[in-house]
C-alpha positions, 0 to 999 in steps of 0.5 A, spaced: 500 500 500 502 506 497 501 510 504 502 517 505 509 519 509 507 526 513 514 530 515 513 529 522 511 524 526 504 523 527 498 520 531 495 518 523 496 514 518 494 518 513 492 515 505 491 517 499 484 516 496 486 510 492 489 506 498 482 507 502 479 505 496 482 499 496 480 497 504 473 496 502 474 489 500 468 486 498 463 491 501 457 491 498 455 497 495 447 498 498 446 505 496 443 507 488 443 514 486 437 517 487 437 515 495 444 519 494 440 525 491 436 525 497 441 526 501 445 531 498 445 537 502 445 544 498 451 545 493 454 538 496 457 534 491 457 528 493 457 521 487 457 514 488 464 514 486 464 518 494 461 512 496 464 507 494 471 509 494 471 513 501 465 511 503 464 503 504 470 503 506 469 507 513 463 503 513 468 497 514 472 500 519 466 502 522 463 494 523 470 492 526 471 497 531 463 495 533 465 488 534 470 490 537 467 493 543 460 489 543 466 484 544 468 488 550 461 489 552 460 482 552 467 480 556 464 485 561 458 482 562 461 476 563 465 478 569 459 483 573 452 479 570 447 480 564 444 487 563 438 488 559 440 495 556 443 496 550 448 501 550 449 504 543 455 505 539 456 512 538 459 516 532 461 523 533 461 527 526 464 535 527 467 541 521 465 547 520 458 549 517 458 548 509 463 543 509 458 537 508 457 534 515 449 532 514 451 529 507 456 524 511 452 523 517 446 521 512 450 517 508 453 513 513 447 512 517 444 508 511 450 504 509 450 502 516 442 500 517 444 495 510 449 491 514 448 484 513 446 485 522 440 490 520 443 494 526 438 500 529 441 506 527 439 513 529 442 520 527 442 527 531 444 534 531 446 538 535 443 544 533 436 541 537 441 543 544 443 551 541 438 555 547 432 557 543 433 565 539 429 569 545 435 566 549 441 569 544 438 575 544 437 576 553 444 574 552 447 579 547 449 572 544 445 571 537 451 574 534 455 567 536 450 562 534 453 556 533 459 558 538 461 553 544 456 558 548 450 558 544 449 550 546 444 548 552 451 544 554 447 540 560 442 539 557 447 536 550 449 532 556 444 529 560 442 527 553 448 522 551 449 521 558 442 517 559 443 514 551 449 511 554 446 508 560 441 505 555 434 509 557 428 506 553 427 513 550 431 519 550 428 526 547 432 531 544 429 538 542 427 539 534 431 545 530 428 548 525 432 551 520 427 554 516 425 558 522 433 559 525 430 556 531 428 551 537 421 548 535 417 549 541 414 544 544 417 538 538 423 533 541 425 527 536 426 521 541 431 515 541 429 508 542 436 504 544 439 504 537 445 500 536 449 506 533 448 513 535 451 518 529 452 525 533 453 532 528 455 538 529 460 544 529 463 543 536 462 536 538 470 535 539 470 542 544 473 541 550 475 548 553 468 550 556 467 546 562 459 546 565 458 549 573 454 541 574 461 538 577 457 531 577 457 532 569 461 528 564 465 535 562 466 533 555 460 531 548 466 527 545 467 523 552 460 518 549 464 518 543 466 511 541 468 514 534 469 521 532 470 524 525 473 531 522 471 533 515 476 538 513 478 543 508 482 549 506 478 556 509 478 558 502 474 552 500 469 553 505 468 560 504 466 559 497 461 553 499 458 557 504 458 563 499 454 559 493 449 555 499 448 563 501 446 565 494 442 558 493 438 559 499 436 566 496 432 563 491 429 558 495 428 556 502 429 564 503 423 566 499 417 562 504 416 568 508 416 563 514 424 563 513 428 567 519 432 570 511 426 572 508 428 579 508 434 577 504 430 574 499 429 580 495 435 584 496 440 584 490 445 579 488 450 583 489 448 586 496 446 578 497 453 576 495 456 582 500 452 580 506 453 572 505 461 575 506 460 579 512 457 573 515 462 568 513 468 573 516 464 575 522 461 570 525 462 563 522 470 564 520 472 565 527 468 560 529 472 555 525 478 558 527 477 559 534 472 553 535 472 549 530 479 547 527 482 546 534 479 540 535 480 537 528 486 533 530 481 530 537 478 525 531 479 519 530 478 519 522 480 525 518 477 527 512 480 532 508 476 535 502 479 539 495 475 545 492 470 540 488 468 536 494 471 530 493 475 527 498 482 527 496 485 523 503 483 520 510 487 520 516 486 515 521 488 514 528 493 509 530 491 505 536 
């Protein structure tokens, strides 16, 4: 195998994207493109050449790494008695805004429903857990929406804290991205999957310690697997900018939209408005937040301009 040497010592292996492709092995491709297109989030250029090269192997190493800790499981069974919880594998999934993070998550979540064990996969964000706009705006923070502080940590907490002991249900709040806001009174609720995807913007952060000292500190403490999706800052920014302008014509027209009033100003005050928000909101995020905690993941996915994923790194045990 052809595998990339980094100049410096590392903590990853990382591979080109022909070498990760042939780690598949004989794994099933069990996605077609029409379920694929449907899971493409806006302006995310995902194919099923991304799948099958990228994709498929992961979703191999995913099912090593869960027979490895139900094995685990079953050992610690073995020493303190049968217990009736099932107590879910958890996959973590962090990056900027607009760098692909549902598509991933959605993907994987279907390629691993289809493994030959049919296993109970369920998917979360953390955009339920951001405190309600009312909240923000009490607190001087809606310019930092999506930043560490705008997140109901505790209550993110809680949550995992109460999957990962196996409760029958656990509820987390709904986010309506048309409206930019918690859905009052609306919760998804989790019944003990065998695999838990969490997504989000800061699910690797640990600089912000919550004020309960019987708290577990840290999201990626429930993580049994984490994975950072990366590309270059000037990348990113154009995404974002193109997803901006898409938007425009289109969720942004529905008069329920939060961006309703950017529906009809000019494209050329549209281009400059999606720039200021790039630049002064979620640029600092990804730079003061986000990109710290990239070499926190167990995998790394780095993306080139046009979305494809060029190269994986991946921790070494």
């Amino acid at each position: 195998m052809d595998q990339l040497q980094d100049i410096a010592p590392s903590p990853y292996r990382t591979f080109k994207r022909a070498d990760w492709s042939n780690l598949r092995a004989d794994t099933p491709l069990t996605l077609t493109e029409a379920e694929l297109s449907k899971m493409r989030s806006l302006n995310d250029r995902i194919s099923l050449a991304d799948v099958e090269e990228i994709y498929l192997p992961l979703s191999r190493l995913l099912s090593l790494y869960v027979e490895a800790i139900q094995s685990l499981h079953d050992a610690s069974e073995q020493f303190l008695g049968p217990s009736d919880a099932t107590i879910p594998f958890v996959i973590g999934i962090a990056g900027s805004v607009a760098v692909g993070k549902s598509t991933t998550a959605r993907v994987l979540q279907t390629l691993l429903e289809r493994w030959p064990s049919s296993p109970k996969v369920e998917l979360i964000t953390t955009d339920g857990f951001l405190y309600p706009n009312a909240v923000l705006e009490a607190e001087g923070l809606m310019g930092r929406k999506g930043f560490p502080e705008s997140y109901d940590l505790p209550r993110l907490l809680r949550f995992l804290s109460d999957v990962k002991a196996g409760l029958t249900s656990v509820e987390a709040p709904v986010y309506s991205h048309l409206t930019y806001d918690i859905v009052p009174g609306e919760t998804d609720v989790i019944h003990q999957p065998e695999i838990l995807i969490v997504e989000g913007l800061n699910v690797l952060q640990t600089s912000r310690l919550p004020k309960d000292a019987d708290a577990v500190p840290f999201v990626s403490d429930f993580f049994d697997f984490s994975i950072f999706i990366d590309a270059e800052e000037a990348a990113i920014t154009n995404w974002y900018v193109e997803r901006f302008m898409n938007l425009r014509e289109t969720r942004f027209k529905d008069p329920r939209s939060y961006f309703h009033k950017y529906a009809s100003v000019t494209e050329e005050e549209a281009l400059t408005l999606a720039h200021q928000l790039w630049h002064d909101i979620n640029r600092r995020n990804l730079l003061d937040n986000i990109l710290p905690t990239r070499r926190r993941a167990d995998l790394i996915m780095t993306k080139g301009d046009n979305h494809d994923i060029e190269t994986v790194a991946l921790r070494k045990i």
